[in-house]
MOPAC internal coordinates of N, CA, C and O (Angstrom, degrees):
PM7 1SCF
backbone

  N    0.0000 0     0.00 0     0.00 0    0    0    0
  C    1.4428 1     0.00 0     0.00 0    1    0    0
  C    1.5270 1   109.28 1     0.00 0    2    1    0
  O    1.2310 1   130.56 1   -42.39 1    3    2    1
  N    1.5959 1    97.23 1   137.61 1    3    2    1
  C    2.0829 1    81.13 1   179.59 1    5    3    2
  C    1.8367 1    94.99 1  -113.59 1    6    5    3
  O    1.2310 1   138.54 1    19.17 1    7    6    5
  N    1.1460 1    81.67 1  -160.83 1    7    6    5
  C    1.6974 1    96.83 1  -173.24 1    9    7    6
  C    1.5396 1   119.16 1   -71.16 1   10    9    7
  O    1.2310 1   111.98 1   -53.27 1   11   10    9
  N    1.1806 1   132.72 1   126.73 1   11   10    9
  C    1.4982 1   138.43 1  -168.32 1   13   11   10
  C    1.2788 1    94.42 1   -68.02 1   14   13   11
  O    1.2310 1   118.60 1    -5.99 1   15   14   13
  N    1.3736 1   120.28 1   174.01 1   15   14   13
  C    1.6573 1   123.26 1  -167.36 1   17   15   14
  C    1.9318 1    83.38 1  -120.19 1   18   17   15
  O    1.2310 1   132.43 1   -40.00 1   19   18   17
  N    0.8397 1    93.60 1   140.00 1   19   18   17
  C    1.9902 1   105.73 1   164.96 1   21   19   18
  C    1.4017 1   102.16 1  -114.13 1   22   21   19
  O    1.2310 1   131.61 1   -67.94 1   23   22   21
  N    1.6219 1    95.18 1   112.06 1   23   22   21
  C    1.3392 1   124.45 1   158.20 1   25   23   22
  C    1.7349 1   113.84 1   -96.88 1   26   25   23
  O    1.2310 1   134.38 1   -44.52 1   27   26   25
  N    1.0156 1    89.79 1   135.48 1   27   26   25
  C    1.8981 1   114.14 1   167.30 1   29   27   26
  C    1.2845 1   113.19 1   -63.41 1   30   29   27
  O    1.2310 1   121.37 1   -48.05 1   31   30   29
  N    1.6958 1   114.98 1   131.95 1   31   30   29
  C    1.1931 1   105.58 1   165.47 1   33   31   30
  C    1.2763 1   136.33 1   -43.67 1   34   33   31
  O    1.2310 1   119.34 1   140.36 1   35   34   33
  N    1.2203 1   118.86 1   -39.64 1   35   34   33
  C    1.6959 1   120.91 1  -159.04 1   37   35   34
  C    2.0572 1   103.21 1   -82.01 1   38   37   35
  O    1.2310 1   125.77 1   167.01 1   39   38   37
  N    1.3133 1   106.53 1   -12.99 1   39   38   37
  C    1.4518 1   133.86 1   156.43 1   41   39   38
  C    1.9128 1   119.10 1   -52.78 1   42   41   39
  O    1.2310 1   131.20 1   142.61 1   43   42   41
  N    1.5427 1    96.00 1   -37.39 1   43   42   41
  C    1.6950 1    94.66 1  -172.08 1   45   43   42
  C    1.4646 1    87.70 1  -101.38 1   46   45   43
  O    1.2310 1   131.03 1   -33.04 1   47   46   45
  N    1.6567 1    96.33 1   146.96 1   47   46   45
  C    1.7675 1   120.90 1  -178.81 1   49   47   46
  C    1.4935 1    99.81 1   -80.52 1   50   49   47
  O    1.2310 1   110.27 1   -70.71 1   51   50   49
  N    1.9131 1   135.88 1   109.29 1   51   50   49
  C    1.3841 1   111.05 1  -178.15 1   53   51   50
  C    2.1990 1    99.58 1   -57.72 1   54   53   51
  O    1.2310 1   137.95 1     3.78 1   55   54   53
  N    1.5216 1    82.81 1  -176.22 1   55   54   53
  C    1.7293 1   114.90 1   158.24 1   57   55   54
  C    1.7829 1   108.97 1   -54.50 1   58   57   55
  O    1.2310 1   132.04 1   -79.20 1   59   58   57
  N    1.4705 1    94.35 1   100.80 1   59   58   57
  C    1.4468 1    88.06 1   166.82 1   61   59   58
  C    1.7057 1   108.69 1   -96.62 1   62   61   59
  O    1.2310 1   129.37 1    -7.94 1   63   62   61
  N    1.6183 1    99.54 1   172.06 1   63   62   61
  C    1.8511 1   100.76 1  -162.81 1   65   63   62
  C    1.4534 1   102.07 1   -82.15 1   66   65   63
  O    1.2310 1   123.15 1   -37.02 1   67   66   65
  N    1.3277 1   111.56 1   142.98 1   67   66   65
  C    1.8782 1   114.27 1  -166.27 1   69   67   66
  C    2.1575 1    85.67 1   -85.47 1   70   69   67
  O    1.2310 1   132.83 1    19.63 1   71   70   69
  N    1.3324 1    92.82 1  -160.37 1   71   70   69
  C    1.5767 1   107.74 1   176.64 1   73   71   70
  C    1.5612 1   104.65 1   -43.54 1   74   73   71
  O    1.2310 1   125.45 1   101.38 1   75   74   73
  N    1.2394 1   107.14 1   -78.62 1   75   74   73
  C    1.6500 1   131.08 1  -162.07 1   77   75   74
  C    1.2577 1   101.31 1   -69.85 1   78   77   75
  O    1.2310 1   106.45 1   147.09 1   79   78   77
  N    1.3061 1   142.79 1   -32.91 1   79   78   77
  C    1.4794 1   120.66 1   167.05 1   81   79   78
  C    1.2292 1   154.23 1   -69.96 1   82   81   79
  O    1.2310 1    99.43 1    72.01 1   83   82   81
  N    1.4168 1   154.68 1  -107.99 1   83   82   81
  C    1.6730 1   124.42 1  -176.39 1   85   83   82
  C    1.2771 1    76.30 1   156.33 1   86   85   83
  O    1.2310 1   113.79 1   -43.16 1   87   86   85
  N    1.4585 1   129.36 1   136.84 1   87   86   85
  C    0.8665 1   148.26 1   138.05 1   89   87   86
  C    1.7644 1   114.25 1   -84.86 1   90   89   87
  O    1.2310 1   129.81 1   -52.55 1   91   90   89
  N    1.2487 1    98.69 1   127.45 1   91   90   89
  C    1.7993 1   114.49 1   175.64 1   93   91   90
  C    1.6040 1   131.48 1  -149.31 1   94   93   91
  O    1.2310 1   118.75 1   -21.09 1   95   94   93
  N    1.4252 1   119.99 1   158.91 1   95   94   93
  C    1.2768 1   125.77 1   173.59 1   97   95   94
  C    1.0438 1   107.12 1   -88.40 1   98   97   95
  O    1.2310 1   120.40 1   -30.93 1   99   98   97
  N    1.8536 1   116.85 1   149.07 1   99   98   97
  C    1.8021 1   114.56 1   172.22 1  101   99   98
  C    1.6795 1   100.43 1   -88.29 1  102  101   99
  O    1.2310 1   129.43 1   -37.57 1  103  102  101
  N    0.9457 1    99.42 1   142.43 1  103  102  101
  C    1.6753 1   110.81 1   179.14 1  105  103  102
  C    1.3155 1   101.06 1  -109.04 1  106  105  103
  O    1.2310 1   107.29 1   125.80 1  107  106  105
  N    1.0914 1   141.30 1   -54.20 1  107  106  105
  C    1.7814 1   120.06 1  -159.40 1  109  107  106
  C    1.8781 1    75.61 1  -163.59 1  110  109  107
  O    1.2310 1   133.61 1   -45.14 1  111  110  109
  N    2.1431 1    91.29 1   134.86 1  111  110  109
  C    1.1291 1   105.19 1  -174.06 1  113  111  110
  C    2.1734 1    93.79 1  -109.51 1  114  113  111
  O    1.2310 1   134.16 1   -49.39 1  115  114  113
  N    1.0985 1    90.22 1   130.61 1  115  114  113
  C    1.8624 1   124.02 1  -169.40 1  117  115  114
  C    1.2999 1    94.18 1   -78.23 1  118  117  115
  O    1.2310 1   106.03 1   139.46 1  119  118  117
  N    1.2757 1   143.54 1   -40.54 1  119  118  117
  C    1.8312 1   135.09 1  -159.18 1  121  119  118
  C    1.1655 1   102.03 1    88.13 1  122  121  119
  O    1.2310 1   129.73 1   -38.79 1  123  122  121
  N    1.8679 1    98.85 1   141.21 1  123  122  121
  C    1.6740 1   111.82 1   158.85 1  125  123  122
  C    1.9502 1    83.22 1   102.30 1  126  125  123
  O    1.2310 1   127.67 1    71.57 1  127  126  125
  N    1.2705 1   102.84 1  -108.43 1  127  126  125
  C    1.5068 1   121.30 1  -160.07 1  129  127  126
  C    1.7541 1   100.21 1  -160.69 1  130  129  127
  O    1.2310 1   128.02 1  -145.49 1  131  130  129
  N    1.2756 1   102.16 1    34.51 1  131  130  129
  C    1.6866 1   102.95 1   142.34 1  133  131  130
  C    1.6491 1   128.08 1  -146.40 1  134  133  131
  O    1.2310 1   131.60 1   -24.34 1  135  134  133
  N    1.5131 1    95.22 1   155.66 1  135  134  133
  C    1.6539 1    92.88 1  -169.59 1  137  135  134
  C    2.0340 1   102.89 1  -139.78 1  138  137  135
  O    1.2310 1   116.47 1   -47.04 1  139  138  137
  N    1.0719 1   124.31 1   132.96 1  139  138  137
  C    1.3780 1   138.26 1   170.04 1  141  139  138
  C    1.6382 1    83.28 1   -39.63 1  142  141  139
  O    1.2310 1   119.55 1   -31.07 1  143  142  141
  N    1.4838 1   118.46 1   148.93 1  143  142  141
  C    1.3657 1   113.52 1   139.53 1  145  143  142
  C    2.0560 1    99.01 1  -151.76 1  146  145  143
  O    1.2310 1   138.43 1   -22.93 1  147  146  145
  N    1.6495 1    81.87 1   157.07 1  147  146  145
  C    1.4935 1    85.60 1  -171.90 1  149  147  146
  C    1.6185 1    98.79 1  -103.93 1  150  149  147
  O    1.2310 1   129.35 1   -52.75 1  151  150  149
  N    1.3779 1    99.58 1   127.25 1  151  150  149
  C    1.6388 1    97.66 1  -169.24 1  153  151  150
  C    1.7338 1   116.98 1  -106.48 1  154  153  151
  O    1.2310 1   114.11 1   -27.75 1  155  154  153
  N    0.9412 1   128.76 1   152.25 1  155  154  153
  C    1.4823 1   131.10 1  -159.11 1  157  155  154
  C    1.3250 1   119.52 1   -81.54 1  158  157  155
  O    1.2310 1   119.00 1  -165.31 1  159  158  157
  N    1.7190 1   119.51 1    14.69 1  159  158  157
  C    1.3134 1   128.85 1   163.89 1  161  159  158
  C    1.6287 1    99.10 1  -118.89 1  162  161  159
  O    1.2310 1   117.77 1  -134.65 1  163  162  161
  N    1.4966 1   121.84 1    45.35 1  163  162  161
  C    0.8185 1   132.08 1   166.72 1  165  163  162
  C    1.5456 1   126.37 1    36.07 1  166  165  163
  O    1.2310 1   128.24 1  -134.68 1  167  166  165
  N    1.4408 1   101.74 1    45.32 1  167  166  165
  C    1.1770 1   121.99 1   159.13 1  169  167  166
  C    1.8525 1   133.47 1  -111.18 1  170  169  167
  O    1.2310 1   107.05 1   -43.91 1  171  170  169
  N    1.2293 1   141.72 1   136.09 1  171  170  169
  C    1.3885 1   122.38 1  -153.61 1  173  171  170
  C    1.7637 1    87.46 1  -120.80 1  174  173  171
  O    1.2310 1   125.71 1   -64.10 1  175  174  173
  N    1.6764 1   106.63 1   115.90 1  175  174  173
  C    1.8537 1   103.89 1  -153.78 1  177  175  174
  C    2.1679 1    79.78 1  -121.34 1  178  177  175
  O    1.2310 1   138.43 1   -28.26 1  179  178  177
  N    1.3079 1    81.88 1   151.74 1  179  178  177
  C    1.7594 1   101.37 1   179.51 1  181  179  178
  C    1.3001 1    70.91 1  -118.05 1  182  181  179
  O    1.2310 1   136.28 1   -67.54 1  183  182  181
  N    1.9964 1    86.09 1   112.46 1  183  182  181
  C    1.5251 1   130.35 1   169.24 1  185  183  182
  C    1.7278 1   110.81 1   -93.97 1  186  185  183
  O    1.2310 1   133.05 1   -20.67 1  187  186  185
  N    1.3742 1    92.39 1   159.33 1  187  186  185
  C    1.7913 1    77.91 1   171.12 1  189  187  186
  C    2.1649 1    78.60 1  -158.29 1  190  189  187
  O    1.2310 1   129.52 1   -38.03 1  191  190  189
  N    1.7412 1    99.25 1   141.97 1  191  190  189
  C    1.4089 1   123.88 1  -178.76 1  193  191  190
  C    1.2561 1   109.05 1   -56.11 1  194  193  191
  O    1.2310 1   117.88 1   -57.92 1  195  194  193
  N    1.5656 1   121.64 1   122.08 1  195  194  193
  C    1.3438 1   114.28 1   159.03 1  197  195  194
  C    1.2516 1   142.55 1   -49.64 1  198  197  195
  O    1.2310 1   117.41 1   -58.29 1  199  198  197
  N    1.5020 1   122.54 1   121.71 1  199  198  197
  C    1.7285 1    97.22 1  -161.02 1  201  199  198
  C    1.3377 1   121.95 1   -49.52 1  202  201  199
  O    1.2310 1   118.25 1   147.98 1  203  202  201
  N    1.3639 1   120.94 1   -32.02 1  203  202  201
  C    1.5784 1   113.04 1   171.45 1  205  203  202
  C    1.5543 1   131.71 1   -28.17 1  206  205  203
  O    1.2310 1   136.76 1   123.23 1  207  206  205
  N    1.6884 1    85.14 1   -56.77 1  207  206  205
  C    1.2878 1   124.78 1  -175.81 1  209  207  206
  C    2.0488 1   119.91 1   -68.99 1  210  209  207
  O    1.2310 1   124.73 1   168.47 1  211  210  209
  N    1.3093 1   108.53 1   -11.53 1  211  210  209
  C    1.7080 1   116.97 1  -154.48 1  213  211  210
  C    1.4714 1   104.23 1   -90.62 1  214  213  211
  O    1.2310 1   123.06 1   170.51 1  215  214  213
  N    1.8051 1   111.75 1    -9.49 1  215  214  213
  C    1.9371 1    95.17 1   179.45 1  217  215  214
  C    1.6369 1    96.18 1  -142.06 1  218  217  215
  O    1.2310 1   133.47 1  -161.47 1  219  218  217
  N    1.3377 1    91.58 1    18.53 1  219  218  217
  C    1.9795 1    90.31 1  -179.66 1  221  219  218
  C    1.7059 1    95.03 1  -110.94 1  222  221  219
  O    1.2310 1   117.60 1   143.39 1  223  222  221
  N    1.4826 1   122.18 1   -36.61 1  223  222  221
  C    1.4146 1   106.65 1  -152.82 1  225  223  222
  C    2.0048 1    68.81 1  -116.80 1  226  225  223
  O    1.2310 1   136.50 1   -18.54 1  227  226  225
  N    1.9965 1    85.65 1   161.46 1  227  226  225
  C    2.1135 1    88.08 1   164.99 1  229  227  226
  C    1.6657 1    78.74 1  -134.86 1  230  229  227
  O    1.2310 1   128.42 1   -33.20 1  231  230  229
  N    1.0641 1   101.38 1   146.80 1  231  230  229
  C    1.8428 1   118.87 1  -179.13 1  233  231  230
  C    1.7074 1    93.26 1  -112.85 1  234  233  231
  O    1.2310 1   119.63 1   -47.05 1  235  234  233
  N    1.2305 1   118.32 1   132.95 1  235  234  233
  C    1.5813 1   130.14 1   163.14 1  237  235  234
  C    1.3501 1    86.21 1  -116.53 1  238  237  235
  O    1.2310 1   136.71 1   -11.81 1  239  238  237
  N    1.7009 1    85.25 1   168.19 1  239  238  237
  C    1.5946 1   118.53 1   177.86 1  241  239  238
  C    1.8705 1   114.36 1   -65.37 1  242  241  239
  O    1.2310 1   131.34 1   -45.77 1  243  242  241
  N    1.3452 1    95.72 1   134.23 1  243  242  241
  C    1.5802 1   112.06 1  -177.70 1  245  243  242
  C    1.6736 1   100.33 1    78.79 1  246  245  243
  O    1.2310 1   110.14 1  -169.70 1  247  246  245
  N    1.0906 1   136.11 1    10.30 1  247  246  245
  C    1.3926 1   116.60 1   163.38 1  249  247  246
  C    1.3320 1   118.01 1   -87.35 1  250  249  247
  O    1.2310 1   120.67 1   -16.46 1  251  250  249
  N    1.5387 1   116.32 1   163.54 1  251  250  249
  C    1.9472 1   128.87 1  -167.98 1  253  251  250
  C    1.0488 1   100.12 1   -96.29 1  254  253  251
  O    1.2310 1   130.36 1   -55.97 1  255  254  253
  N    1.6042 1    97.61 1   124.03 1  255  254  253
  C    1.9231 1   114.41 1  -161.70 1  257  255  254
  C    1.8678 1    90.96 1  -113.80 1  258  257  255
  O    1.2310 1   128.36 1   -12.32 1  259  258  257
  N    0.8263 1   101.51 1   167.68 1  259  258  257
  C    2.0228 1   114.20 1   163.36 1  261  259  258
  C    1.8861 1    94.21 1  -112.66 1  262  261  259
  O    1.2310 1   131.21 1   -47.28 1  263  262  261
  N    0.9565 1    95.97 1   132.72 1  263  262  261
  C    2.0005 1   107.09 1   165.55 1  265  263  262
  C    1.6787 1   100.82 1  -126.59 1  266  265  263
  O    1.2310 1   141.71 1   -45.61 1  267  266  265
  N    1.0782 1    75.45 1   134.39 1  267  266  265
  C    1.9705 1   109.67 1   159.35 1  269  267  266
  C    1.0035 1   119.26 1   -84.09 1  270  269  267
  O    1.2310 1   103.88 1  -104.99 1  271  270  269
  N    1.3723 1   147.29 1    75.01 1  271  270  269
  C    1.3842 1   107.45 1   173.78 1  273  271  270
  C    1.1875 1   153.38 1   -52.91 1  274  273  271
  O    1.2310 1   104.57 1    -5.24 1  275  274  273
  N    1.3956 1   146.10 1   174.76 1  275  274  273
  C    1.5165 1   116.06 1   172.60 1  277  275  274
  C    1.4517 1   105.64 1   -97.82 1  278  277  275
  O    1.2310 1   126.53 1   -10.26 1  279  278  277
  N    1.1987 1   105.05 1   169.74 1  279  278  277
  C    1.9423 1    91.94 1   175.69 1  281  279  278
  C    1.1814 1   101.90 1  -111.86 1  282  281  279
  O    1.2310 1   111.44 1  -146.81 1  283  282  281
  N    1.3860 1   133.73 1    33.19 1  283  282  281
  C    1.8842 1   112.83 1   121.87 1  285  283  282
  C    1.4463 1    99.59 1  -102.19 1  286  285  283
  O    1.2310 1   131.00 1   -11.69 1  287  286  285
  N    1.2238 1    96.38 1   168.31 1  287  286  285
  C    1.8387 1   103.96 1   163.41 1  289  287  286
  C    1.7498 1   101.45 1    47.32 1  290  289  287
  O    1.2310 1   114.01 1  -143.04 1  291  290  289
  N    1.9046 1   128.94 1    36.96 1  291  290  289
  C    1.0905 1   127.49 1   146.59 1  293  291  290
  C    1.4271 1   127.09 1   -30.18 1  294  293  291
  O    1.2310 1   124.26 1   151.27 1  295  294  293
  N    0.8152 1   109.42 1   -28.73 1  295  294  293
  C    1.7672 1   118.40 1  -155.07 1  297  295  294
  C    1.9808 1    95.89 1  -100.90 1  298  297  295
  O    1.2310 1   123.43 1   138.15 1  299  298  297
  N    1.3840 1   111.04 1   -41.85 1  299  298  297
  C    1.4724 1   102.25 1   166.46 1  301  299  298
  C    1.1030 1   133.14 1  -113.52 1  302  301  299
  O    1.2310 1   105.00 1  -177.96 1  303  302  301
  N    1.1304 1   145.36 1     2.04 1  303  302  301
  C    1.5978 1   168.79 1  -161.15 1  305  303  302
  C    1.4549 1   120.26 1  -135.31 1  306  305  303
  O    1.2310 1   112.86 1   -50.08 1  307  306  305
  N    1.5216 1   131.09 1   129.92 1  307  306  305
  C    1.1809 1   122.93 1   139.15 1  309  307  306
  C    1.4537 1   117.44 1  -170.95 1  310  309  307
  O    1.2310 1   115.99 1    20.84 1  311  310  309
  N    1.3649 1   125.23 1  -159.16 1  311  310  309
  C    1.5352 1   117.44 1  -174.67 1  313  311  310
  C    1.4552 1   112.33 1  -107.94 1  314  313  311
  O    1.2310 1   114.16 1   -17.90 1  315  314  313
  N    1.1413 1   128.66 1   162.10 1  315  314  313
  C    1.4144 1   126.28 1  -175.86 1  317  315  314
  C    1.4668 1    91.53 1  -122.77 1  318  317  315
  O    1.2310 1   126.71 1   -56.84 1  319  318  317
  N    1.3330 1   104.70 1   123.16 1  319  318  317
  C    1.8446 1   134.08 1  -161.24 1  321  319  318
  C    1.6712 1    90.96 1   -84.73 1  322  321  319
  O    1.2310 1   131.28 1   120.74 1  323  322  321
  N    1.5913 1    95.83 1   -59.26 1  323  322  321
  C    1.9311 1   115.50 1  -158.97 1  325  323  322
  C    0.9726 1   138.17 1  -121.00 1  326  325  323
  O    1.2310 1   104.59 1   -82.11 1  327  326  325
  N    1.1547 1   146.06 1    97.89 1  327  326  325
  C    1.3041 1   142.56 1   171.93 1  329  327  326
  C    1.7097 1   124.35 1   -78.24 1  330  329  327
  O    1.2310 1   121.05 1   -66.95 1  331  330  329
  N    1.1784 1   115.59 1   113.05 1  331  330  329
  C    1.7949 1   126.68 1  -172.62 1  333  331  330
  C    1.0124 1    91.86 1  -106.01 1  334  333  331
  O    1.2310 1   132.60 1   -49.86 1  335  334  333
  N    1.7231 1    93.27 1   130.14 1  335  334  333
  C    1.5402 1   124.79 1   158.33 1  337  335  334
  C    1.7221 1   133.71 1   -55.29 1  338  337  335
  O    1.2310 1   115.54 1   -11.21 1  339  338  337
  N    0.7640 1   126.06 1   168.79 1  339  338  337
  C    1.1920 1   125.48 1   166.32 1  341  339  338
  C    1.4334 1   136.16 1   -46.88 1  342  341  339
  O    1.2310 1   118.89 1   130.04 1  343  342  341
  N    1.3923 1   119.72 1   -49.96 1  343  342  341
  C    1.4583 1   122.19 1   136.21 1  345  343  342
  C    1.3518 1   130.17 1   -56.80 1  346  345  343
  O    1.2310 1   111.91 1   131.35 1  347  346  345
  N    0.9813 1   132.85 1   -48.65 1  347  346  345
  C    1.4239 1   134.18 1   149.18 1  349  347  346
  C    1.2468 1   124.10 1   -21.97 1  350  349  347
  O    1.2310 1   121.75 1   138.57 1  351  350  349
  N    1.4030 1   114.26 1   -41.43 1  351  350  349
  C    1.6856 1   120.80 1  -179.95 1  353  351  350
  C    1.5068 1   119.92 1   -85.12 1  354  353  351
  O    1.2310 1   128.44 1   151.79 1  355  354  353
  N    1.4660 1   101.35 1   -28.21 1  355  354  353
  C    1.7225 1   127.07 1   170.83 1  357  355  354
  C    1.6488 1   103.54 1   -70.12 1  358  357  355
  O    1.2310 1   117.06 1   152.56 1  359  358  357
  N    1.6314 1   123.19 1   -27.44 1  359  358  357
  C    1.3464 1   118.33 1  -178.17 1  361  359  358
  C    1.6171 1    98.12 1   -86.85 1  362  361  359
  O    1.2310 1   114.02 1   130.93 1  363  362  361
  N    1.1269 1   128.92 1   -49.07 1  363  362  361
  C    1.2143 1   136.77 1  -153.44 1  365  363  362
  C    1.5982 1    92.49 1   -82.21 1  366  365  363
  O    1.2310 1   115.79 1   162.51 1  367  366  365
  N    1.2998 1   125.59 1   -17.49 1  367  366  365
  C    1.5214 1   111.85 1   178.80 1  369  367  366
  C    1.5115 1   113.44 1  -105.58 1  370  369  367
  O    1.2310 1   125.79 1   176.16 1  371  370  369
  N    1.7579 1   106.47 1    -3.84 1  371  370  369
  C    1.7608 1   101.14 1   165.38 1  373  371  370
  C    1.5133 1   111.63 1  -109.69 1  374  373  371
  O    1.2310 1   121.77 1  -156.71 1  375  374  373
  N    1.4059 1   114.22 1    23.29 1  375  374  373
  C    1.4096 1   121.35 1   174.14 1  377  375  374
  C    1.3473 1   107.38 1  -119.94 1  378  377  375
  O    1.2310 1   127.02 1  -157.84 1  379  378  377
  N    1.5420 1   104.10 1    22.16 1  379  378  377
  C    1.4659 1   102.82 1  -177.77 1  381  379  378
  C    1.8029 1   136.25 1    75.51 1  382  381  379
  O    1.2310 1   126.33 1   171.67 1  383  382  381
  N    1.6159 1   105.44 1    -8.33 1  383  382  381
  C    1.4259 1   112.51 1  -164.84 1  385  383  382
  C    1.7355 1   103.26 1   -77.38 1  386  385  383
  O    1.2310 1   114.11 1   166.57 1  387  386  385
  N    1.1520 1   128.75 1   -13.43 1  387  386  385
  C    1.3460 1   152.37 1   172.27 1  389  387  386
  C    1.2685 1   144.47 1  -100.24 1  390  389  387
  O    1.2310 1   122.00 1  -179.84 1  391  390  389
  N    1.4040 1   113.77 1     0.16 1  391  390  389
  C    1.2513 1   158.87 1  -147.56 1  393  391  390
  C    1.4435 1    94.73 1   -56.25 1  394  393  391
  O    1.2310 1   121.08 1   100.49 1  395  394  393
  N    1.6643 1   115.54 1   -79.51 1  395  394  393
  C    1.4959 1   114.44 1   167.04 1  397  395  394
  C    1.7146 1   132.78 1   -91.05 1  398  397  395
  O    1.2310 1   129.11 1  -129.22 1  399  398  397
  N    1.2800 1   100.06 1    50.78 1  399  398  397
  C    1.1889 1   128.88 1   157.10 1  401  399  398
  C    1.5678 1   100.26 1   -32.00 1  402  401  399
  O    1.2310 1   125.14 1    95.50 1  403  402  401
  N    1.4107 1   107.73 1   -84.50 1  403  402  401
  C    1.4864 1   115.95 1  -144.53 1  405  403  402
  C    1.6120 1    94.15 1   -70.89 1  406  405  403
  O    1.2310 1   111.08 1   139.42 1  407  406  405
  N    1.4594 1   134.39 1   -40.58 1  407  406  405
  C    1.4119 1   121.30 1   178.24 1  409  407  406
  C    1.6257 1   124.99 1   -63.70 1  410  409  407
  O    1.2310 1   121.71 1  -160.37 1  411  410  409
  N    1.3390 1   114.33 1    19.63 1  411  410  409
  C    1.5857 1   123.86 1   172.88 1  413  411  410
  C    1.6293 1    96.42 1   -59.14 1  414  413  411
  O    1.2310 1   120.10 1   180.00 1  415  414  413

């Protein structure tokens, strides 16, 4: 085995959103493993943490989530896949994925 290479964050491409997902902000955190989020097809869906996701990642208010929707009740419900970092959100907002952010 040889030596792994260390790459820099601002080096790794985050998770961009496939077909079915939604990029969104958390707006108001509910308790347990749900949180309001306002999602960027202008829908506002009661999310709830993937179990994967519920003791590795902590989501606060106003951070950039990934949503799933479910396919019933799309329009109000779904899971939050991702949580992006701070650089991550700075890539995704000069590559355009964030673009109308500020007109929410």
């Amino acid at each position: 085995m040889g030596k792994r290479k260390v790459i820099s964050e601002s080096q790794i491409k985050p998770r961009l959103p496939e077909d079915y997902e939604v990029l969104g902000i958390a707006e108001k955190l509910l308790g347990y493993d749900r949180i309001m989020v306002r999602c960027f097809d202008g829908f506002t869906r009661l999310c709830r943490i993937r179990g994967k996701m519920k003791r590795r990642t902590w989501i606060r208010v106003n951070d950039v989530v990934l949503v799933s929707p479910w396919e019933f009740q799309s329009d109000k419900r779904g899971d939050i896949t991702y949580r992006y970092r701070r650089n991550q959100v700075a890539w995704l907002r000069s590559n355009g994925y964030l673009k109308d952010m500020d007109s929410f």
